[in-house]
PADRENLO-784398 format. One line per field, with one value per residue: residue number from 1; residue in three letters; x, y, z of N, C-alpha, C in turn. Coordinates in steps of 0.05 Angstrom, whole numbers. Atoms other than C-alpha are relative to their C-alpha. Example, Ala and Ser with C-alpha at 12.3 -4.5 7.8 and 13.67 -1.06 7.14 Angstrom:
2
seq: (1 2);
type: (Ala Ser);
nxx: (18 -16);
nyy: (-24 -24);
nzz: (0 -1);
caxx: (246 273);
cayy: (-90 -21);
cazz: (156 143);
cxx: (18 -15);
cyy: (24 22);
czz: (0 14);
This chain:
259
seq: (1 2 3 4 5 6 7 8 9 10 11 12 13 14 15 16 17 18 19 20 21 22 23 24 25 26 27 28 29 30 31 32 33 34 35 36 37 38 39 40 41 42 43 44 45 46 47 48 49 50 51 52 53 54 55 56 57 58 59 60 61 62 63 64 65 66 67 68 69 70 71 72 73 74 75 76 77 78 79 80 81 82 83 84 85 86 87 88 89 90 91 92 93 94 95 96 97 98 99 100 101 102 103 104 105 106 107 108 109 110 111 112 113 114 115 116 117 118 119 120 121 122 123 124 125 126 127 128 129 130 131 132 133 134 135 136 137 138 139 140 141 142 143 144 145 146 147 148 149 150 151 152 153 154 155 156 157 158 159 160 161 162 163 164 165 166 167 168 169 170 171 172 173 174 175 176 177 178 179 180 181 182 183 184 185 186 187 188 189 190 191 192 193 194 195 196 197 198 199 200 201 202 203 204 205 206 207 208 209 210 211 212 213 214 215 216 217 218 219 220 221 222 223 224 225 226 227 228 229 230 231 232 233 234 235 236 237 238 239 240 241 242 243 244 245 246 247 248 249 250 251 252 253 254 255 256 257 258 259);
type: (Unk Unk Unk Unk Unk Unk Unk Unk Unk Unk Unk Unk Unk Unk Unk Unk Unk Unk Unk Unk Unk Unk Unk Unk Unk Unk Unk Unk Unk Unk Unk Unk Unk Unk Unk Unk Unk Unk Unk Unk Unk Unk Unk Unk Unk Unk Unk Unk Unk Unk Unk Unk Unk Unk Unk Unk Unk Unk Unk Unk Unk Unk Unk Unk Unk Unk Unk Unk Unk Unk Unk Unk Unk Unk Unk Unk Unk Unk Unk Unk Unk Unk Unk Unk Unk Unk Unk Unk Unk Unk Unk Unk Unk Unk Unk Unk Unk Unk Unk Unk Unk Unk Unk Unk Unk Unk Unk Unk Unk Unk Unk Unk Unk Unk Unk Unk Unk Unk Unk Unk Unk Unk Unk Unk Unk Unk Unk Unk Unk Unk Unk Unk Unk Unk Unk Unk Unk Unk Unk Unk Unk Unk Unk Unk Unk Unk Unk Unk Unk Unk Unk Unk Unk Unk Unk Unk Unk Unk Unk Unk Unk Unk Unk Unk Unk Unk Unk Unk Unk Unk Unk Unk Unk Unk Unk Unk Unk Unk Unk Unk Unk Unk Unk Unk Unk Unk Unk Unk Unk Unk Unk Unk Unk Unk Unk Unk Unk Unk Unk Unk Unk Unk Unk Unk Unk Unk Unk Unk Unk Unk Unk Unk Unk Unk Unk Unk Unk Unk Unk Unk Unk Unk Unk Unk Unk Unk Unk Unk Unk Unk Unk Unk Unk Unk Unk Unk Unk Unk Unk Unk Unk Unk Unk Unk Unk Unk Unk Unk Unk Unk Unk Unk Unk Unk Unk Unk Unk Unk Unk);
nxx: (1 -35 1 -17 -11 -5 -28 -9 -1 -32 -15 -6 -9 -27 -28 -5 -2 10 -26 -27 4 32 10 6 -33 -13 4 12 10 -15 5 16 31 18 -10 16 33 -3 8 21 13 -9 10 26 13 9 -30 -12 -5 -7 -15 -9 -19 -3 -20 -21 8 -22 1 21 10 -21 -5 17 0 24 8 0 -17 27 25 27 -1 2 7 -9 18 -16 15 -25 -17 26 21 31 13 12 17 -13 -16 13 9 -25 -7 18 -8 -15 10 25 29 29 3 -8 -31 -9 -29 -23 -18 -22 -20 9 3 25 9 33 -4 0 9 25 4 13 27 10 16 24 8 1 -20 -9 -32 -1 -25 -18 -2 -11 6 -18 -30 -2 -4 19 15 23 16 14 26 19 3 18 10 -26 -5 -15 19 -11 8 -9 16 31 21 -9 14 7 -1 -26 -26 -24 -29 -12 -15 -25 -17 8 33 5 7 7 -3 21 4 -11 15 -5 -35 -14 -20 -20 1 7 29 1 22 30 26 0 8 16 15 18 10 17 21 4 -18 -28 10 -22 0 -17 -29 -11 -29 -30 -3 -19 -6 -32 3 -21 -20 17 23 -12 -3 19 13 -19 -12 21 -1 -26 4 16 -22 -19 10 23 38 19 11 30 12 -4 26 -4 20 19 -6 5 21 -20 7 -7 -22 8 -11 -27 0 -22 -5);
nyy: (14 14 24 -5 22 8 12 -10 27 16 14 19 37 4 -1 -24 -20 -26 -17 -19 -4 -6 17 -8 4 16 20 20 -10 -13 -38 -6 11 -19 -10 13 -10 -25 -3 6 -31 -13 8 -18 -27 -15 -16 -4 17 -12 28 0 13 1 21 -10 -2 -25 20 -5 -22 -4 23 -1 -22 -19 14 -9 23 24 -25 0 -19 13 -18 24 -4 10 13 6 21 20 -9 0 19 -13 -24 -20 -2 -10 -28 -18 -11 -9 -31 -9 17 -11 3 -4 16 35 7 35 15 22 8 7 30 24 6 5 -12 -12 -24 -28 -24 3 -17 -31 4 30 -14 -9 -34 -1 18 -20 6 21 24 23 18 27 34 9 16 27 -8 -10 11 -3 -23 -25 -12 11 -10 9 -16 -29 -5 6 0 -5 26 16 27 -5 28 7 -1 -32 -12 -13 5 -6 -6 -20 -30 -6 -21 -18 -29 -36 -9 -36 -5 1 16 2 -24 10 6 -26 -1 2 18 23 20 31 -6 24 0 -12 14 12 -16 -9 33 0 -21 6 -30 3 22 13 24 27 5 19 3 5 -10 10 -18 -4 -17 15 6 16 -9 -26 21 16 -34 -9 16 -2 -13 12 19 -17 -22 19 -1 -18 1 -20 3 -5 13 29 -7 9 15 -18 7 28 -6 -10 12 -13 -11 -21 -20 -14 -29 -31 -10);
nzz: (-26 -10 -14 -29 -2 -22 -3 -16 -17 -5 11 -29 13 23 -14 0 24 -8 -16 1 18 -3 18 23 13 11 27 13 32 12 -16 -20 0 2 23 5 -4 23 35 19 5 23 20 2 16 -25 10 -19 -27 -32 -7 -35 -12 -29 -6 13 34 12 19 25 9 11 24 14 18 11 24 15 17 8 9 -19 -18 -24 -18 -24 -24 -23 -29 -22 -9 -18 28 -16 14 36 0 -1 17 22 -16 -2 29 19 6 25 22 8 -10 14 30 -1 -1 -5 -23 6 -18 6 -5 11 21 21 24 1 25 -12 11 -13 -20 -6 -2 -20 -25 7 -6 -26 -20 -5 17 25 -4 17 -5 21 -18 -24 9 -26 -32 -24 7 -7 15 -10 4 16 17 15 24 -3 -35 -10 -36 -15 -21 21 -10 10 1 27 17 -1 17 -10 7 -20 9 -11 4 9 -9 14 -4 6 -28 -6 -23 -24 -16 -18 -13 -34 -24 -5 8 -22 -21 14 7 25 20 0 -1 17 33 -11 -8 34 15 -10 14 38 8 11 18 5 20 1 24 6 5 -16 -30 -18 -19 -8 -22 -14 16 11 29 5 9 11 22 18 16 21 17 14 34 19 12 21 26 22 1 -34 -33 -7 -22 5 -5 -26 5 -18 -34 -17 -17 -30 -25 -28 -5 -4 30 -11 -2 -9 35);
caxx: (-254 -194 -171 -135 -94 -93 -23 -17 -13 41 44 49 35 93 150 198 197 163 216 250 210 134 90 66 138 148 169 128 125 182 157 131 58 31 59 20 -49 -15 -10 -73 -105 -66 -89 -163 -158 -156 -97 -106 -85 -82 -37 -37 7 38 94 159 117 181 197 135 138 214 200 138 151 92 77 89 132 68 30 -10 -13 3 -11 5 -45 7 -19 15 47 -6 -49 -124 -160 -194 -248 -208 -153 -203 -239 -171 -165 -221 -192 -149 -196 -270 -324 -377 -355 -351 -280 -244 -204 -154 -128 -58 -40 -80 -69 -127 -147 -215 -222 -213 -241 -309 -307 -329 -397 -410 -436 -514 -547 -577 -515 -472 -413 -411 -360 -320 -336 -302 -304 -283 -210 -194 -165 -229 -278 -335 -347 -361 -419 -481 -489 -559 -567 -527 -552 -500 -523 -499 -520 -483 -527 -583 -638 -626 -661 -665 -614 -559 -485 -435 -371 -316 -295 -238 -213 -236 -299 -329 -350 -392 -366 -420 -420 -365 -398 -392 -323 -283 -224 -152 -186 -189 -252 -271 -301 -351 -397 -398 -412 -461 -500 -512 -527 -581 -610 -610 -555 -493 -495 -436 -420 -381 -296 -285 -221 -149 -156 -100 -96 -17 -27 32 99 69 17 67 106 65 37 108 124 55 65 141 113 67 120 163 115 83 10 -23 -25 -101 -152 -156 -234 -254 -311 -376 -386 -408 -470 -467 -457 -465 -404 -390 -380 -311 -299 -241 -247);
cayy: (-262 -266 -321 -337 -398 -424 -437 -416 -491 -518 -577 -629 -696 -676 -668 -670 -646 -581 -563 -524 -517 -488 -538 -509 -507 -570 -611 -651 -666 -629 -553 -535 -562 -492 -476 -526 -488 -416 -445 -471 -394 -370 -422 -403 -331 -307 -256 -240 -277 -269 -322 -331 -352 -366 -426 -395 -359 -303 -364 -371 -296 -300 -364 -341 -260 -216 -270 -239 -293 -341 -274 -265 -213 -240 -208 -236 -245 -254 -290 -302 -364 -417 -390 -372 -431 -428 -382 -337 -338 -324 -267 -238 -229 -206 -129 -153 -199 -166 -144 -144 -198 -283 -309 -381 -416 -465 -505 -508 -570 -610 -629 -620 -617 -590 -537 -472 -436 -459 -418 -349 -379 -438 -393 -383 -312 -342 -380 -361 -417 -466 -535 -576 -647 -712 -789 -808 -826 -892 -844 -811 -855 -822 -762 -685 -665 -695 -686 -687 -663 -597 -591 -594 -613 -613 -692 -742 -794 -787 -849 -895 -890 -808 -798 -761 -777 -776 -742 -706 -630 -616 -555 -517 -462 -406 -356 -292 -253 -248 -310 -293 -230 -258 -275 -225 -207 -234 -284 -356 -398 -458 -463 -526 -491 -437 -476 -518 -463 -435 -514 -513 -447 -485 -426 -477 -519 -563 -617 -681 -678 -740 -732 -729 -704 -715 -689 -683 -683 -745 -756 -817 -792 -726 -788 -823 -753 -738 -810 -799 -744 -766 -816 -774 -725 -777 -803 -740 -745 -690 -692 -704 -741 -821 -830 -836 -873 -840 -820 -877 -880 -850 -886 -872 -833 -771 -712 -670 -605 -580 -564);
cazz: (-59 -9 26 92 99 170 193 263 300 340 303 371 332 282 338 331 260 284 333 296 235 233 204 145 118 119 50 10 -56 -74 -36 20 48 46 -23 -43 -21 -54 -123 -127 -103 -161 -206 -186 -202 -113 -114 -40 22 98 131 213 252 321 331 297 248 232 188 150 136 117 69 34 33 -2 -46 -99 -135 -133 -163 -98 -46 21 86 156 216 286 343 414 435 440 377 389 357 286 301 341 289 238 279 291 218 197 191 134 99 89 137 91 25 32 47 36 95 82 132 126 149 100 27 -21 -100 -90 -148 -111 -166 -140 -80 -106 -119 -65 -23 -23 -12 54 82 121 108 57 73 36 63 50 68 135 132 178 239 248 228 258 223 238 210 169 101 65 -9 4 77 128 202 266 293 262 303 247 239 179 120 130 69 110 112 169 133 152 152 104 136 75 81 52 109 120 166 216 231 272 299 373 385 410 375 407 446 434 405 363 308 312 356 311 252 295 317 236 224 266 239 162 150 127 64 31 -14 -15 -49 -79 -83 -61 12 67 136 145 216 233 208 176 131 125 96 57 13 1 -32 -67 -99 -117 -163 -191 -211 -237 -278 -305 -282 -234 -164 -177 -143 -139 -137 -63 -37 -3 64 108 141 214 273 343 358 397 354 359 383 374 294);
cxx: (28 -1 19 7 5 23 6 7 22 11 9 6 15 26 15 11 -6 14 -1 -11 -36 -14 -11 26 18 4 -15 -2 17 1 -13 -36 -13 14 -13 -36 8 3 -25 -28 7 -12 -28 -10 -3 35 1 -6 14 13 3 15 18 37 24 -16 19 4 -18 -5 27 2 -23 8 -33 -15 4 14 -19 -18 -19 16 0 3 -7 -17 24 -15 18 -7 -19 -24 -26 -18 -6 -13 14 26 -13 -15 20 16 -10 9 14 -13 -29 -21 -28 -4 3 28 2 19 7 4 26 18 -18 11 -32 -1 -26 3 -12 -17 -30 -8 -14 -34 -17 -13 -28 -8 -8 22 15 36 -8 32 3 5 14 -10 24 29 0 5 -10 -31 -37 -18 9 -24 -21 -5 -23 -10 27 -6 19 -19 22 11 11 -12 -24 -19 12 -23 1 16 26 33 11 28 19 10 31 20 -8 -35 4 -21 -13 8 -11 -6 28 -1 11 25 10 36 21 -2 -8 -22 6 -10 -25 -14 -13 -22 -32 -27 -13 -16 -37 -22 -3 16 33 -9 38 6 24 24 -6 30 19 -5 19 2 26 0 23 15 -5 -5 14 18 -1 -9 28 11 -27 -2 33 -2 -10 21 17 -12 -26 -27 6 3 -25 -11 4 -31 2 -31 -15 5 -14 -26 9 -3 3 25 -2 18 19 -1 19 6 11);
cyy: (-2 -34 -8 -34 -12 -26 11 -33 -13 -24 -27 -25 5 5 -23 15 35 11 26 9 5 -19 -6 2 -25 -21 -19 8 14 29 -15 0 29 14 -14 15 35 -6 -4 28 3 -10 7 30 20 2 12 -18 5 -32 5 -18 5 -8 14 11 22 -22 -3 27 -5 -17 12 39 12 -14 10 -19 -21 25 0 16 -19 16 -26 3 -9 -15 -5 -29 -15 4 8 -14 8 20 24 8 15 34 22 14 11 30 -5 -12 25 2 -4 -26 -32 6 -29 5 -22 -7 -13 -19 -25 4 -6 5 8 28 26 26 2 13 25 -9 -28 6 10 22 -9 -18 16 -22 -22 -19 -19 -23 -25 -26 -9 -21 -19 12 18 -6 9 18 21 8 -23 10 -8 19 24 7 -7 -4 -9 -39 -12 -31 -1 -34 -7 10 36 13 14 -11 2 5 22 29 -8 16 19 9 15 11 24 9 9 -32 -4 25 -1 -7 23 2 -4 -23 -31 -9 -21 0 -18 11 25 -5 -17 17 14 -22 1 21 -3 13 -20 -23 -15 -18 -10 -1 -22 -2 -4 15 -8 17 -12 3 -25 -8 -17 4 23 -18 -6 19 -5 -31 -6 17 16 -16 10 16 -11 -22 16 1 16 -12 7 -19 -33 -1 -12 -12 24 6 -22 17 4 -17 10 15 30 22 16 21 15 9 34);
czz: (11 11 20 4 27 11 30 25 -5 -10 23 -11 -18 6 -2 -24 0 25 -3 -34 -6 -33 -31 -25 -11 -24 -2 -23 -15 7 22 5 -7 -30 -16 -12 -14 -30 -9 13 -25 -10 -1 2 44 -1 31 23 20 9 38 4 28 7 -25 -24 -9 -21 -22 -16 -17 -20 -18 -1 0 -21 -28 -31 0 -22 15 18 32 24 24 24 26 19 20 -1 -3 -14 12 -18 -28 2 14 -17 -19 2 -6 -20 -18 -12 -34 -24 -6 20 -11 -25 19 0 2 23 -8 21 -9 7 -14 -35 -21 -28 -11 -17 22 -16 9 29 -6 -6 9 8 -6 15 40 28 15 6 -19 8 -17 14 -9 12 15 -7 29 31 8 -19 2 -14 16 -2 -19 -27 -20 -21 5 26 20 38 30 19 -31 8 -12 -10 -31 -10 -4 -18 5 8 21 -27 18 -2 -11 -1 -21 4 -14 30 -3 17 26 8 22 22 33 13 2 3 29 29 -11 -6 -22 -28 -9 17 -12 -22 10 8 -28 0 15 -7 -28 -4 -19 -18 -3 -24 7 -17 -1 -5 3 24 24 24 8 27 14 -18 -20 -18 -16 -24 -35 -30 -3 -21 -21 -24 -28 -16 -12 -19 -15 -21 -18 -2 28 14 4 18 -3 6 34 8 13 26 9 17 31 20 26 11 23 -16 16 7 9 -37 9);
């Protein structure tokens, strides 16, 4: 299975750290956030990876290389100025990843220890992605999607008692590549109505991390992870999970769309 790390975003709420430095680059923890998400391919056994990118990405090519010094093949997707969202990022890459096999995405502006090795068999014969959900973090309380059993759904306004979950997208997927059949390479799209549009045909399943999850998306929390995983290090325990609670039942909200 490959896997494609999504790093092409300007980075807005982390100015002005992202000036002058593409976001994926930036320290935590002792490396770089997206060095982070290449050791733990390696550790699960995926030896190739496509990396996009937009906002100074000559940088991310000149700091990471061919990967070869992680023991992984790395291979670069470009994008102009102003990126072309997730789904057209992902589209745009399909040439180097697989028309025909499953693929993981990363989003590279989050922190996760969700066992990667679990990717080459998430994916069910009739799916067409499989998500890595978590529990709503305080600054987006609402959710993305619904989560019942391993069903994923589109309405996060579901009746009580019915069993289903409001959680949030963790930026990690497995993907067929027909379910991006319809975009057309080079041009921007989303990827929630995408994903929304399988959901609705039963086509996307998922399950619930408990784990360590962090969207690095403000100096802050960018922060916060790196003085987290500075104690860790200094006293000799993983940068594993801390148990996390459930998702939260859903409430009225309106659902996002710019995943």
């Amino acid at each position: 299975m490959k896997a494609m790390i999504l790093a092409a975003g300007r980075g807005e709420r982390m100015r002005p750290l992202t000036d002058r430095i593409p976001k994926p680059l930036l320290p935590v923890g002792g490396k770089s956030l997206i060095v982070w998400h290449l050791e733990r391919l390696e550790q699960a056994g995926l030896r190739e990876v496509v990396i996009n990118h937009a906002h100074l990405g000559a940088q991310i090519e000149a700091a990471l290389g061919d990967g070869a010094r992680w023991g992984l093949s790395i291979r670069y997707s470009p994008e102009p100025e102003g990126a072309l969202e997730t789904a057209g990022g992902i589209a745009n890459a399909l040439p180097l990843l697989d028309n025909e096999e499953p693929f993981l995405v990363v989003n590279g502006d989050t922190y996760c220890d969700w066992d990667v090795a679990r990717a080459v068999s998430a994916l069910s014969p009739g799916d067409l992605a499989h998500l890595v959900l978590v529990p709503n973090p305080p600054h987006h309380p609402q959710g993305d999607f619904s989560l019942t059993g391993s069903a994923v759904g589109a309405d996060i306004n579901v009746a009580d008692g019915s069993g289903a979950k409001a959680c949030t997208f963790s930026g990690i997927g497995i993907y067929r590549p027909q379910i991006f059949a319809d975009v057309q390479r080079g041009q921007p799209a989303k990827l929630a109505p995408l994903l929304r549009a399988a959901m609705r045909a039963g086509r996307v399943s998922g399950e619930l991390h408990a784990g360590r999850w962090v969207d690095v998306g403000t100096p802050q929390r960018l922060a916060e992870l790196d003085s987290e995983l500075a104690s860790l290090s200094h006293q000799g325990t993983p940068a594993r999970e801390a148990e996390a609670p459930a998702c939260k039942a859903p409430s009225p909200a309106p659902a996002r769309g710019d995943i």
